[in-house]
C-alpha positions, 0 to 999 in steps of 0.5 A: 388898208386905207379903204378898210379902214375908212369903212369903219367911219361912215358920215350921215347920209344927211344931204351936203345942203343941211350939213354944217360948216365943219361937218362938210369940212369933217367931210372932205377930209374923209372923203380924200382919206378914202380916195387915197388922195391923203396917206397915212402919216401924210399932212392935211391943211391947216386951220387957216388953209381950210378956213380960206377953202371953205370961207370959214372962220378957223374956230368952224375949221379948228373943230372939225380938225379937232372931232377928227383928231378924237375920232382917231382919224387925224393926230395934231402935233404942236408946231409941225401940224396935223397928220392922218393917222395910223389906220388903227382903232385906238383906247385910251391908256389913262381913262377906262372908256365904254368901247361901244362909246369908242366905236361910235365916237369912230362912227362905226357900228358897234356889236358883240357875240356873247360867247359865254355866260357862266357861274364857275368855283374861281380856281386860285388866281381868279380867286386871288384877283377877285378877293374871294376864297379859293373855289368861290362861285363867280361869274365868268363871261366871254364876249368878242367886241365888234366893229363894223361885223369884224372882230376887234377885241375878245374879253373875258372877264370875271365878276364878283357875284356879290357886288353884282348879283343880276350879271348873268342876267344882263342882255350884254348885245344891248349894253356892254360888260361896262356900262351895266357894272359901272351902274350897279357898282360904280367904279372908283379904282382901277389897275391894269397892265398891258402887254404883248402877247401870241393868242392862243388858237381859241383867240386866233377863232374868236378874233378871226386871224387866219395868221398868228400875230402879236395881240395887246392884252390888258388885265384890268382889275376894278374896285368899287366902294364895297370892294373888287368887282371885275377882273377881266382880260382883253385881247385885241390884235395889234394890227387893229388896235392900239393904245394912247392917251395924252398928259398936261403937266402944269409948269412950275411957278 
């Protein structure tokens, strides 16, 4: 699981010499991670220890742990360390973020499979999410989001042709569902719910799972100035993905 998932972080090819500090730093991480030499869950070295091994100043080391730990490849947890992390790719719960954004910040190489891009009367439920009447036309799109060519998550997603009336002509292998709505309509509401679920056998296919396994499903609803612009599901096998976030709570005087 270890080398699978590292594949999915690939570093520039940019020769040792040119690589700053905390890039080379970034680098031997990597490198033991790949090499097996570091485990899931297993402690790396500190700030300080890291700073003395490359002759650093712990503010270069500090960097290079903290790119790490929002790249999802390390977890720091106060006054015990830092660790490798579960070989998971990881969403944020508390943000809505691109997730081309999310596989490049992995540097892994993001594309898609555009499965379906259709007008459709929405059937009640739809219509209900959406805001509009029963049998209104609505677009409806189905993409497979991919990292490193292997299927990380199905969308499906409903729009609002009002808000966004050139949907279906949007090449969506160049930019994603996201990032064209965000710009047409941008967003200032959102709600979502997530939970566990078994796919169906069209998931298991677009997913590529051979085996049923439990995936998490998110429904996401978006709101804009003018109104609800999407209403979408996705789905991504809970042995690829998960989702975390993290809080500050401000002490009380």
């Amino acid at each position: 699981m270890c080398h699978l998932y590292l594949h999915k972080y690939e570093l520039e090819t940019t020769t040792v010499p040119e690589l700053p500090k905390f890039a080379l730093i970034k680098q031997h991480i990597i490198d033991n991670i790949r090499a097996a030499r570091w485990l899931e869950n297993e402690r790396v070295p500190s700030e300080n220890e890291l700073a003395d091994q490359f002759n650093v100043s712990r503010m270069t080391a500090r960097r290079a742990l903290s790119e790490l730990t929002e790249a999802g490849i390390l977890t720091r947890s106060q006054g015990l360390g830092t660790f490798v992390a579960s070989f998971k790719s990881q969403s944020s719960l508390l943000e809505i973020r691109n997730i081309a954004d999310e596989v490049n910040a992995r540097n892994g190489k993001y594309s898609c499979t555009v499965l379906t891009l259709e007008l459709i009367a929405a059937v009640a439920p739809i219509a209900i999410a959406l805001g509009v009447e029963a049998d209104a036309p609505v677009y409806r799109s189905v993409i497979v989001h991919n990292e490193n060519e292997q299927p990380l998550q199905v969308e499906e997603r409903f729009v609002n042709p009002q808000l966004a009336p050139e949907y279906l002509d949007q090449n969506f292998e160049l930019t994603t569902p996201h990032e064209y709505l965000s710009q047409v309509a941008p967003l200032t509401e959102a709600r979502h719910t997530v939970e566990a679920v078994m796919p169906s056998p069209e998931v298991c296919q677009w997913l590529g799972l051979y085996n049923e396994e439990p995936c998490l499903q998110m429904i996401r609803r978006t709101w804009s100035a003018k109104g609800i612009v999407s209403f979408a599901r996705l789905i991504s096998p809970g042995s690829k993905y998960r989702l975390g976030g993290h809080l500050t709570f401000k002490q009380r005087s």
